[in-house]
C-alpha positions as CSV (number, residue, x, y, z in Angstrom):
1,X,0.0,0.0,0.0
2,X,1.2,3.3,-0.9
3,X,2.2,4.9,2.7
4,X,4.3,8.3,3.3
5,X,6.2,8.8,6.4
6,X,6.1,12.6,8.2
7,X,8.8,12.9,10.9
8,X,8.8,9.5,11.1
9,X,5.0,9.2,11.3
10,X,3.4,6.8,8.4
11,X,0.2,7.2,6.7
12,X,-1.3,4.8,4.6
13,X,-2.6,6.7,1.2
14,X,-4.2,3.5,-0.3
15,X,-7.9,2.3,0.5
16,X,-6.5,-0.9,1.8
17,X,-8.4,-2.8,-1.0
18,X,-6.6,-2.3,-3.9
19,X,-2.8,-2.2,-4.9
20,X,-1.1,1.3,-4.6
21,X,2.3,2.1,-5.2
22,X,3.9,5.8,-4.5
23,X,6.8,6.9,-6.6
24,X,7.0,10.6,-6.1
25,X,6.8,13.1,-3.1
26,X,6.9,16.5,-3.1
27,X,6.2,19.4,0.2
28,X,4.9,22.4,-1.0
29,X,4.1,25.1,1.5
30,X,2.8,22.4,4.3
31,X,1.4,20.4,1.7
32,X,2.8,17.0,1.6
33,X,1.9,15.7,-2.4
34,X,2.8,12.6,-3.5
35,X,1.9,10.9,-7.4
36,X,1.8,7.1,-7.8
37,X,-1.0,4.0,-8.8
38,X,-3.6,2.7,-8.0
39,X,-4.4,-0.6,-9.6
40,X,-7.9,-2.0,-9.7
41,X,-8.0,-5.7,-11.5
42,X,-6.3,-5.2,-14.6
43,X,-7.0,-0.9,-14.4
44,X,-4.1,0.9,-13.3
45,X,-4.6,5.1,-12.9
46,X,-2.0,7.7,-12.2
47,X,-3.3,8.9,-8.6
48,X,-2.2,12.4,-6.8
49,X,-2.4,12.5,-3.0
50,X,-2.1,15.8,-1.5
51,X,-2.7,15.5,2.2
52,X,-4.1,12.3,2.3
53,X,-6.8,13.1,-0.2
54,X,-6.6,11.3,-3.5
55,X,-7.7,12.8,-6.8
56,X,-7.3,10.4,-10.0
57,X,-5.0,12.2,-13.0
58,X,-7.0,12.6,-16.0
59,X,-6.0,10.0,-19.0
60,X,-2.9,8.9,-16.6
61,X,-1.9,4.9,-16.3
62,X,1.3,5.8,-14.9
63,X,2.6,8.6,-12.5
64,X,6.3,8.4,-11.7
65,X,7.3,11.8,-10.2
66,X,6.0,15.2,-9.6
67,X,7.3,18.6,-8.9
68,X,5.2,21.8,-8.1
69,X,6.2,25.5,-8.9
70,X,4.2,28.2,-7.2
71,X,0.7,26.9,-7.7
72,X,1.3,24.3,-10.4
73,X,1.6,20.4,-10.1
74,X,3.4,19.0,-13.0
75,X,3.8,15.2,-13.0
76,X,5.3,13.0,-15.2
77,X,4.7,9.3,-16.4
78,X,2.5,7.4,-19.3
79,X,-0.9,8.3,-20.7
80,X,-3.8,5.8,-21.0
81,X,-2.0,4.7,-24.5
82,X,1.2,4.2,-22.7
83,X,3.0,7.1,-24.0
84,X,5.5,9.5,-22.1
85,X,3.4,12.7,-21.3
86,X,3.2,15.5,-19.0
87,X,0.7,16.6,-17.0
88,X,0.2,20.6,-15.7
89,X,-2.4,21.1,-13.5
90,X,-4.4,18.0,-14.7
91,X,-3.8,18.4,-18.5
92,X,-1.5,16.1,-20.7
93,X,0.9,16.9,-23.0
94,X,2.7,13.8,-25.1
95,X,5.9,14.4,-25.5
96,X,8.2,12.6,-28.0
97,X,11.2,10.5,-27.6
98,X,13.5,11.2,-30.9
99,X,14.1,9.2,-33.6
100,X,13.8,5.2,-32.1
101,X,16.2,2.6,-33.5
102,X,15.1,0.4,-36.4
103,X,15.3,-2.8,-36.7
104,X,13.5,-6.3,-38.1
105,X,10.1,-6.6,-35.3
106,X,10.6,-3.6,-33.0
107,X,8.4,-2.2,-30.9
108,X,9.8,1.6,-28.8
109,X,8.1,2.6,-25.5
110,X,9.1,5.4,-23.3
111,X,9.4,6.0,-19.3
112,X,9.3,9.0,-18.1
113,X,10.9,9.2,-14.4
114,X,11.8,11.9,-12.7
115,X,11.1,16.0,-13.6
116,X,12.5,19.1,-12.0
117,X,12.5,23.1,-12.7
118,X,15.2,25.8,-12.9
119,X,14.7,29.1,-11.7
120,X,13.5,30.4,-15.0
121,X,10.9,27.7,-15.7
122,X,12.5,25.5,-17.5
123,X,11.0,22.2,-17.0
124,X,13.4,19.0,-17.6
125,X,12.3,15.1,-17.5
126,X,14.6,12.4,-17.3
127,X,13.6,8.9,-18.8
128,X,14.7,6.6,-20.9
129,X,13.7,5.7,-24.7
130,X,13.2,1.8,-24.8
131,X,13.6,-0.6,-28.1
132,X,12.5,-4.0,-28.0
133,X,14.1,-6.0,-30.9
134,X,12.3,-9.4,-32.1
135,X,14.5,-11.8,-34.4
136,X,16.3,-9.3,-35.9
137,X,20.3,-10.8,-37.0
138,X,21.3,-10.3,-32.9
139,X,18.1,-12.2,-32.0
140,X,15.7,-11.0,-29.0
141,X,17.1,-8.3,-27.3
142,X,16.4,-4.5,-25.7
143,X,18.2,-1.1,-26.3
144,X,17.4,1.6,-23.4
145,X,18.6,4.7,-24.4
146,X,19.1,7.3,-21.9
147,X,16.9,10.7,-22.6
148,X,16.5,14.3,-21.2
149,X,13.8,16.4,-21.8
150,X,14.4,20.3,-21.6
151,X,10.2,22.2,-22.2
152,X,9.0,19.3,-24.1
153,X,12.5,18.7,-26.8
154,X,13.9,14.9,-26.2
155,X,17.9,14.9,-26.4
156,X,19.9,11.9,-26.1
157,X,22.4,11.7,-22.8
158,X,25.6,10.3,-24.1
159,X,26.9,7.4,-22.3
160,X,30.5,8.1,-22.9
161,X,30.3,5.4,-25.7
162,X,32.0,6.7,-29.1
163,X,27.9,5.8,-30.6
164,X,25.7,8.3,-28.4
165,X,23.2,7.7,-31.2
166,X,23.6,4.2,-30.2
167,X,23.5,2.6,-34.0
168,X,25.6,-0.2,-32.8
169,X,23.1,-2.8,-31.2
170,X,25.7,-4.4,-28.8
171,X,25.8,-1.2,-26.8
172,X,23.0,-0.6,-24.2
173,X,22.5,3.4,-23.2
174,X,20.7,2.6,-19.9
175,X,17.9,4.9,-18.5
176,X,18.0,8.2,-16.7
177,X,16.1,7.5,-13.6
178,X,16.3,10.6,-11.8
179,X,17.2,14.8,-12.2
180,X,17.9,17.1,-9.9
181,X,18.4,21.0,-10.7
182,X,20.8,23.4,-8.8
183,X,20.2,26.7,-9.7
């Protein structure tokens, strides 16, 4: 059950009956926010409890991180469809994830995972662009392929590999799993 702990103090922000899993907290003013799931059966929805309270994210099946700036709550994660979005006060925004790899059979997904803000607004998402390859000449296997957002653009992180575009299917990128801004 998803559970955030105050000075040491846990409480419990699922109903008890259904899975929930929290991913990302936040303190805002003396508002303690936290995004995460709730899975009902085979329906999983981005949830966002703010002091307890939960409040569904509209068209969200995944909610990974938040971060809030003044009075807005941006959270990041996948949309109904499973793609990477973006969500500002309630309201998605897909975002894209570059040009995917090619191959024979291949199927690209991407995770958002973590979002933060400079001082001028700037919003940046971490995640990772991933490209499942079926029977191609290497056989089954996965590229990950580390990306950061800056206001929506995807650029690739280079891994200090030679191939940041990561052509050569050997090489796995890996995955940005978290950002953190110092102004």
């Amino acid at each position: 059950m998803a559970t955030v702990w105050k000075n040491g103090v846990a409480t419990r922000l699922g109903d008890g009956k259904n899975n929930s899993l929290a991913n990302g907290v936040f303190l805002s003013g003396n508002d303690v926010i936290v995004a995460g799931n709730v899975t009902t059966g085979d329906n999983t929805v981005g949830v966002l409890w703010k002091n307890g309270a939960a409040g569904t994210i509209n068209s969200c099946r995944m909610a990974n991180s938040l971060f809030v700036e003044n009075t807005n709550i941006y959270v990041a994660g996948q949309d109904a469809a499973l793609l990477p979005a973006v969500w500002k006060n309630g309201l998605p925004t897909t975002l894209t994830t570059g040009v995917p790899e090619t191959g024979t059979n291949t199927t690209t997904g991407a995770y958002l995972k973590s979002l933060s803000m400079n001082d001028k607004s700037v919003l940046y998402v971490a995640g990772y662009r991933s490209t499942f390859f079926n029977g191609d000449n290497l056989g089954v296997h996965t590229i990950s392929v580390p990306l950061l957002w800056q206001d929506g653009v995807p650029g690739v992180l280079n891994n200090g590999d030679s191939d940041a575009t990561l052509k050569v299917y050997q090489k796995t990128g890996g995955r940005a799993q978290a950002i953190f801004i110092v102004n």
